[in-house]
C-alpha positions in Angstrom: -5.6 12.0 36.7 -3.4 9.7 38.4 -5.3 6.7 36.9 -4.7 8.1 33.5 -1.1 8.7 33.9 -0.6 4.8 35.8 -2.4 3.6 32.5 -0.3 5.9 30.0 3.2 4.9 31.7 2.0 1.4 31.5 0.9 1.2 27.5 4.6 3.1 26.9 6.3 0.6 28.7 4.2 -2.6 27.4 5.3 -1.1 23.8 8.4 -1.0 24.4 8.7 -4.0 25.7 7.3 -5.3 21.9 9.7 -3.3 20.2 12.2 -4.6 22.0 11.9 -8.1 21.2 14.1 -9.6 18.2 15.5 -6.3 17.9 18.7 -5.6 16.9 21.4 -4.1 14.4 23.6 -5.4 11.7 25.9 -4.5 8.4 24.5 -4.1 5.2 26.0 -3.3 1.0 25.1 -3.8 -2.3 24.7 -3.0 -6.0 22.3 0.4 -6.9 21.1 0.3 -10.8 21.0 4.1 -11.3 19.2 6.4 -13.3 19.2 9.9 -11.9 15.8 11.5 -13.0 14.2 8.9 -14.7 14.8 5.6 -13.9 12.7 4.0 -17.2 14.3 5.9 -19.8 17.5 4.6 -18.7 16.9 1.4 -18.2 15.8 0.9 -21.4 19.3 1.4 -23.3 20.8 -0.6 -20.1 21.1 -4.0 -22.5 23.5 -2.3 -24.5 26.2 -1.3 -21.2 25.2 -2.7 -18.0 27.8 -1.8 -16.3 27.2 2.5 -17.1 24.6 3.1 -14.4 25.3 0.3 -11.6 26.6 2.0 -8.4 27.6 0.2 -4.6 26.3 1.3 -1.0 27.4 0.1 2.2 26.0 1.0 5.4 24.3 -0.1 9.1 21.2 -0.4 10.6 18.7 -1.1 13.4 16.0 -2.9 13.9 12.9 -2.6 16.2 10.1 -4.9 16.6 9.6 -8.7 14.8 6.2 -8.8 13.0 6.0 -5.2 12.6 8.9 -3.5 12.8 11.2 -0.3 12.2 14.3 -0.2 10.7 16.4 2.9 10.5 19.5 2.8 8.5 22.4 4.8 7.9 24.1 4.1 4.3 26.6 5.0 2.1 25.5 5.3 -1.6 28.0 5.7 -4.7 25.7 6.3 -7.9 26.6 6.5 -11.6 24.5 7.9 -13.9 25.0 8.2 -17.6 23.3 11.3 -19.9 23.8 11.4 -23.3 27.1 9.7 -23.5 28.5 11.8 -20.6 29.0 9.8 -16.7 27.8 11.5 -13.7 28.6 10.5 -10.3 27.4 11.3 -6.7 28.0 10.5 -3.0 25.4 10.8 -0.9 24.2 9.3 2.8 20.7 8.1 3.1 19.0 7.6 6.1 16.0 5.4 5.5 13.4 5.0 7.9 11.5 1.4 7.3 8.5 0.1 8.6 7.7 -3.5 7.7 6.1 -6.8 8.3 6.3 -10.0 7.9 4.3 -11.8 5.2 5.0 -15.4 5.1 7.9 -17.3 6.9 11.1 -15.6 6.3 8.9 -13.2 3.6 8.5 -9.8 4.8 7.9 -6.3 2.9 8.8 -2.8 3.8 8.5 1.2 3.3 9.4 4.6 4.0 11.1 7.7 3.5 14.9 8.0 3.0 16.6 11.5 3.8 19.9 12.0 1.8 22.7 14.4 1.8 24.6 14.5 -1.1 28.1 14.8 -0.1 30.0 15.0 -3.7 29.4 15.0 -7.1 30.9 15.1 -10.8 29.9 15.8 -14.2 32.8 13.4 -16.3 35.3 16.0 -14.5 33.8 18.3 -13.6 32.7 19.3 -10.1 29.9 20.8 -8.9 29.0 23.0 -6.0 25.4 24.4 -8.1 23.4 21.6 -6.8 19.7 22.8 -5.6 20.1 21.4 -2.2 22.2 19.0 -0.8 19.4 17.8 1.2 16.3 15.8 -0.2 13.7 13.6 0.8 12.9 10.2 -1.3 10.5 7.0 -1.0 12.0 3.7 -0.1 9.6 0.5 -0.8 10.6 -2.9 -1.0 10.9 -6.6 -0.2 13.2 -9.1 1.2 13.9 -12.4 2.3 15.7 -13.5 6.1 17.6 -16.2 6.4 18.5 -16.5 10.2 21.1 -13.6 10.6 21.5 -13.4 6.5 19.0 -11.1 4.7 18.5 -10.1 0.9 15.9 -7.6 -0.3 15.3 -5.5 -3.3 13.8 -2.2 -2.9 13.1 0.2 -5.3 14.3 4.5 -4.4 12.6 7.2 -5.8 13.0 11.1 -4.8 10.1 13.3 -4.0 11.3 16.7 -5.4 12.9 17.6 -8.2 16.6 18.3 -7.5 19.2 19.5 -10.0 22.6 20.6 -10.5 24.3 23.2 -12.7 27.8 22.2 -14.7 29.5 24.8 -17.1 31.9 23.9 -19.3 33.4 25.0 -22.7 30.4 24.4 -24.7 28.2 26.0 -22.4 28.1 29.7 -21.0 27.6 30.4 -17.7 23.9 32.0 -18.8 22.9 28.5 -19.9 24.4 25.9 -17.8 24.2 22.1 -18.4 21.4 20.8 -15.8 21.4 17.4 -14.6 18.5 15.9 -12.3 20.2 14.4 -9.1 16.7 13.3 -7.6 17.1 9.8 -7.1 15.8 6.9 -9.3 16.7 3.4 -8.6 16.8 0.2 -8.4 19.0 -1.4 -4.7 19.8 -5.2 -4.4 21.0 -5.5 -0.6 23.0 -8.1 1.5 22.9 -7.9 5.2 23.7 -9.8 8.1 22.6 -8.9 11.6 23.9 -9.3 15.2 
């Protein structure tokens, strides 16, 4: 029994040792390209305004490991949205959970799931306290290059459930409500540098 125990306190200790090594923590921000429910559908009328469905995010994160790795983060995400004409923004924070490896040289590639809370959102004026749950569950996966303490990657968001929110207003009767799907769909360009 003792043995056992000697060998288990020894394999914890030798991995954390390895996760240990290069890690760290660092800033991050960027540009999201939004598309609230279905990312496709939107981004085919995104040539004729750009600009409608591009959101920021700013936000930290850790690091664990060198060739594999994990990388928690803890981010800031302003969306826009745009359905049929109207603009809908939300606030959220995401925690996303990475784990990654490097490919080749500064080359590395990345997943894993991102828990958000939406904090705010707004239907072109109108608030919104009707949404299905302010907490969901989504799918980061992604690559991205480092440059000593610089780093770029693109990753691609996507929600797991279904997630909507209910917004009356004059046209509408509070027995049929406009519905807008919040579930994340998008498309996250990221700088970061680390410490």
């Amino acid at each position: 029994m003792k043995k056992s125990l000697l060998m288990a306190v020894f394999a914890l200790v030798s991995l954390t040792a390895f996760a240990q090594k290069d890690s760290g923590f660092g800033i991050k921000g960027g540009l999201n390209y939004n598309a609230n429910g279905d990312y496709f559908d939107a981004a085919e009328d995104a040539y004729k305004d750009p600009s409608r469905n591009v959101g920021y995010h700013i936000g930290l994160f850790g690091k664990l490991g060198n060739r594999f790795y994990v990388r928690p983060e803890l981010v800031y995400t302003k969306t826009k949205s745009d359905y049929d004409g109207e603009s809908f923004d939300m606030s959220k924070l995401d925690v996303p959970v990475l784990v990654g490896t490097k490919i080749i040289g500064p080359l590395h590639v990345f997943a894993g799931p991102a828990f958000q809370y939406i904090l705010d959102s707004e239907f072109e004026g109108i608030s919104s306290n009707e949404i299905e749950s302010d907490f969901t569950v989504g799918l980061h996966i992604g690559a991205g290059v480092n440059l000593g303490k610089l780093g770029v990657d693109v990753r691609y968001e996507r929600g797991f459930s279904s997630n909507e929110a209910n917004f009356i207003n004059n046209n509408v009767t509070e027995l049929n409500p406009n519905r807008v799907d919040t579930r994340p769909d998008q498309l996250i360009v990221s700088l970061s540098v680390a410490f």
